[in-house]
VMD Tcl script that draws the C-alpha trace (Angstrom):
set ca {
  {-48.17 -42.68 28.93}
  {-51.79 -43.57 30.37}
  {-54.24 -44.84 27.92}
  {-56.72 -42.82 26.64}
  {-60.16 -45.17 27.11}
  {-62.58 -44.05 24.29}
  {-66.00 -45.63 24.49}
  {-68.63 -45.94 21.31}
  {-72.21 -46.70 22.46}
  {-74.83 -48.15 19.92}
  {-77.84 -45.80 20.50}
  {-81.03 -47.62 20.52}
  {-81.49 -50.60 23.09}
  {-78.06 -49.44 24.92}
  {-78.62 -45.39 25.44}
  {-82.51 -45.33 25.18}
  {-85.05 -48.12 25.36}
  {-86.63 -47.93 21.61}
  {-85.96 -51.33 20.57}
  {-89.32 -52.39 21.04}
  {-91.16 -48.99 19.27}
  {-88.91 -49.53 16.42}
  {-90.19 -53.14 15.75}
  {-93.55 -51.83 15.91}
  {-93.23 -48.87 13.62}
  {-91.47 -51.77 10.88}
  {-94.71 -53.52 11.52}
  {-96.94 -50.65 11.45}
  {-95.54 -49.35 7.94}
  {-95.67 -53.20 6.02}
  {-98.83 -54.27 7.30}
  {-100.91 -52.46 4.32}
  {-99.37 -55.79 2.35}
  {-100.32 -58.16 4.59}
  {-99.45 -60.19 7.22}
  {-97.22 -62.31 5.77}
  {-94.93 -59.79 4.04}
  {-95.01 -57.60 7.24}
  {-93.53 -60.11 9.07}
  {-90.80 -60.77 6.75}
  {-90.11 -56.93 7.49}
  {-90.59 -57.53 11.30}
  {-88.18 -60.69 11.14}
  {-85.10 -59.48 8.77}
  {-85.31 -56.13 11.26}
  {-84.70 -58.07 14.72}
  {-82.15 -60.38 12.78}
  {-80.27 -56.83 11.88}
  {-80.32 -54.85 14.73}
  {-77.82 -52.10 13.80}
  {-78.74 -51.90 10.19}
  {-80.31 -48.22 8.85}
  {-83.70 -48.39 8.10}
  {-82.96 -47.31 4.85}
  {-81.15 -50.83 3.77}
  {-84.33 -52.87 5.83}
  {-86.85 -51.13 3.70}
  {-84.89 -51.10 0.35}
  {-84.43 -54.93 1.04}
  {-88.28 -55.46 1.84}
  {-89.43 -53.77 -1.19}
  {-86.80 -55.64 -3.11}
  {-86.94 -58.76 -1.92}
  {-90.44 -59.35 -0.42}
  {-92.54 -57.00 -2.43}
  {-90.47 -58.27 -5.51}
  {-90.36 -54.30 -7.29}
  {-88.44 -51.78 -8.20}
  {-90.04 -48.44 -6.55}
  {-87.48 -45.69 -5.31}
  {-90.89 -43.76 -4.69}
  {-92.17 -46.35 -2.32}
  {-89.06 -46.87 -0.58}
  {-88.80 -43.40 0.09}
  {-92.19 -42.96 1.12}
  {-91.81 -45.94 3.90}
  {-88.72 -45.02 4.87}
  {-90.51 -41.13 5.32}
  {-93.46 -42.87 7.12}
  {-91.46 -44.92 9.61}
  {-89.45 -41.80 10.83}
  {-92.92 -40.86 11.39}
  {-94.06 -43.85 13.61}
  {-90.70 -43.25 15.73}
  {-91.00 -39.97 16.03}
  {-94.74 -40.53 17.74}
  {-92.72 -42.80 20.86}
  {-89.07 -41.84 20.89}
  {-89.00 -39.20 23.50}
  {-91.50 -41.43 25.48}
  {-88.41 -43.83 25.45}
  {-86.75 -44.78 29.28}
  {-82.66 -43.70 29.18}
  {-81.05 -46.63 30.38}
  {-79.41 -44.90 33.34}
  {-78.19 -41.50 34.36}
  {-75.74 -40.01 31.64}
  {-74.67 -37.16 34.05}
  {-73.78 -40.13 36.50}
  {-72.62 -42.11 34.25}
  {-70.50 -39.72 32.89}
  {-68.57 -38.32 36.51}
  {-68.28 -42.05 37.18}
  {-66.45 -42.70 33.45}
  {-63.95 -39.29 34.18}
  {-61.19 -39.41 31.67}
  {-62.86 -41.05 29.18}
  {-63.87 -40.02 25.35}
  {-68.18 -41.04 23.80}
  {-69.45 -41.30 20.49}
  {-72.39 -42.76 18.96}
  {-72.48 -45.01 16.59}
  {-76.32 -46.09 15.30}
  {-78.10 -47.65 12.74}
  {-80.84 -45.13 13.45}
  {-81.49 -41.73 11.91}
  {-78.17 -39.47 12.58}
  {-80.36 -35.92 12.53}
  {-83.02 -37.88 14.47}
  {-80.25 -39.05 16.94}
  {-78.65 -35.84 17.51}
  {-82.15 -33.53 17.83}
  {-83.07 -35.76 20.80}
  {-80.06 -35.56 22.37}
  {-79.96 -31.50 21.98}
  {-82.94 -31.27 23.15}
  {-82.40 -33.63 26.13}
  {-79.36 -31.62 26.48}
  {-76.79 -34.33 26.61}
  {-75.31 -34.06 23.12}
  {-72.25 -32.57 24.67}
  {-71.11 -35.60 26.05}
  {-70.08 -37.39 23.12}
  {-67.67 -35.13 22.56}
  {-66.14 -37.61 20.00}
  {-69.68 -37.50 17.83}
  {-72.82 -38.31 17.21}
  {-73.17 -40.29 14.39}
  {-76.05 -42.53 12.01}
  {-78.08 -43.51 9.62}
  {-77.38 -43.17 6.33}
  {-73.94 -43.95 6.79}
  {-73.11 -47.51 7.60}
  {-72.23 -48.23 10.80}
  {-68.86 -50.38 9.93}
  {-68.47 -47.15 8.19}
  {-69.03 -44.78 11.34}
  {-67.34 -47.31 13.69}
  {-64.16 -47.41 11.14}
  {-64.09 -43.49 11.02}
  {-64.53 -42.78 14.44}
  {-61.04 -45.09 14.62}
  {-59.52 -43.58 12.24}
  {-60.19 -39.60 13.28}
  {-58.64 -40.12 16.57}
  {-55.09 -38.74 16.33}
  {-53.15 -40.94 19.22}
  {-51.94 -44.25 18.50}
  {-51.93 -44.65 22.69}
  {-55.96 -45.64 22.65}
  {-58.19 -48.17 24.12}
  {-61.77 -48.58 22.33}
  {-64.61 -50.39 23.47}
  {-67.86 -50.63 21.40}
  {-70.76 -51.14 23.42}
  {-73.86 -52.18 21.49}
  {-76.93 -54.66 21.62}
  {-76.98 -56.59 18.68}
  {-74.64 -59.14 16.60}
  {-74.08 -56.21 13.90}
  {-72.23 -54.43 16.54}
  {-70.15 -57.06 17.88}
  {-68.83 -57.47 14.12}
  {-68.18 -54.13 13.69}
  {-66.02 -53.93 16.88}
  {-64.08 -57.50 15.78}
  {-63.55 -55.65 12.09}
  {-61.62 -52.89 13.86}
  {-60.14 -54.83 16.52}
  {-62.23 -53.24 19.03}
  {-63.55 -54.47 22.89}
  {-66.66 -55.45 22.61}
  {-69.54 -55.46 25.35}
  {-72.84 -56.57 24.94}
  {-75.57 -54.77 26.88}
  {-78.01 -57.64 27.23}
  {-81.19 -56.33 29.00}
  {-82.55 -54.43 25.98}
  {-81.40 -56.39 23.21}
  {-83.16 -58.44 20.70}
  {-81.01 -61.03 20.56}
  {-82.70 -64.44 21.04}
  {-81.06 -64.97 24.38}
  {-78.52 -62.96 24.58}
  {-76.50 -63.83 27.35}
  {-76.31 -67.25 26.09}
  {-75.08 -65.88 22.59}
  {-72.46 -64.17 24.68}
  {-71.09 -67.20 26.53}
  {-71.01 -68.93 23.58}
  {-68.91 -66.26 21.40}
  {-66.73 -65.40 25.00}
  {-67.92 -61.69 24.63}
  {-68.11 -59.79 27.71}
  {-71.65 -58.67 29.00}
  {-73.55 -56.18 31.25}
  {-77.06 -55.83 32.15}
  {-77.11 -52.16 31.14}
  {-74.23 -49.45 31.38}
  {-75.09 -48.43 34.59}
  {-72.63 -51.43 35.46}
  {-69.88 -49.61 33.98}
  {-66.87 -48.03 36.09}
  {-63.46 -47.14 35.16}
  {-61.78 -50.43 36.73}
  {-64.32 -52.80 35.07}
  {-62.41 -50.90 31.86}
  {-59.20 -50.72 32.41}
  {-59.34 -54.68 33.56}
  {-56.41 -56.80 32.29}
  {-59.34 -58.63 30.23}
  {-59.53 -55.77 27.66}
  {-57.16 -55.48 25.58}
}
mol new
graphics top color blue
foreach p $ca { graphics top sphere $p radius 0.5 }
foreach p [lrange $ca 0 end-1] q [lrange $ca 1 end] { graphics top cylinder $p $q radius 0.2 }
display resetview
């Protein structure tokens, strides 16, 4: 029996170039407490790519601001969906989904994010490409181990390959907890040299996934 190839992308940094306007909005919401503490925001965020916003700005209030304020983690968390709303659909896709998609025939999407799940999926309705993750589109709150462990578990064939395609470390341990491929999409990422990190871990990387084809996936390499 042929192998059914499903394929989970990370969202941000791999789909749609918002790395960068999600650093700034962390920046732009912290920086009424300074410098200092902002950056502490700004660093724990690039050294978690993959993590929700909503465990970045618990942990900053926590740990940096030193108090207990559900009200003012709410508030920042409410303000930063602001800040990315302002850029997102300003954001460059990384290539051609509709290509992308006739070129990866046979195979099965989701999306697993860190970011806002409602936020995900109303920009990809409206962009009308939604329907090609016809495995789901799924986010923030929900963990991402979480997402990436359901996603496993809701597919009802045992006769599956899975790749995880993401830009950050998170997502390369969330594909080794479920025993997935991993492939990191380096161009985009915020990874301090990313390529290198890749070489070094023996991870298999791409540019972007415009470099993706069906025999690059079904290559004895993967397992």
């Amino acid at each position: 029996m042929e192998k059914k190839i499903n394929i989970i992308f990370d969202f941000d940094g791999v789909i749609l170039n918002s790395n960068k306007i999600k650093t700034l909005a962390f920046k732009t919401i912290s920086k009424e407490f300074g410098s200092e503490k902002s950056n502490h925001l700004v660093n724990y965020h690039l050294k978690n790519g993959g993590i929700s916003r909503f465990e970045k700005i618990s942990w900053f209030v926590k740990n940096i601001l030193k108090i207990e304020n559900e009200h003012l983690i709410n508030k920042l968390i409410y303000d930063y969906g602001v800040e990315v709303k302002k850029s997102l659909f300003e954001c460059e896709f990384r290539t051609n989904l509709t290509s992308l998609r006739k070129k990866l025939e046979g195979t099965f999407w989701s999306i697993a994010s860190g970011g806002l799940e409602e936020e995900i999926k109303n920009f990809l309705i409206k962009k009308s490409f939604i329907h090609y993750f016809e495995n789901g589109v799924y986010g923030s709150p929900t963990p991402k181990i979480e997402i990436v462990e359901n996603i496993k578990l809701s597919s009802k064939s045992n006769n599956n390959i899975w790749f995880l395609i993401g830009d950050s470390i998170y997502d390369y341990e969330c594909a080794r907890e479920y025993e997935m491929n991993f492939i990191l999409a380096t161009d985009w990422s915020e990874i301090k040299n990313p390529c290198k990190f890749a070489k070094e871990n023996n991870i298999e990387y791409i540019s972007g996934i415009e470099e993706l084809d069906l025999e690059f996936l079904n290559s004895k390499k993967f397992i």
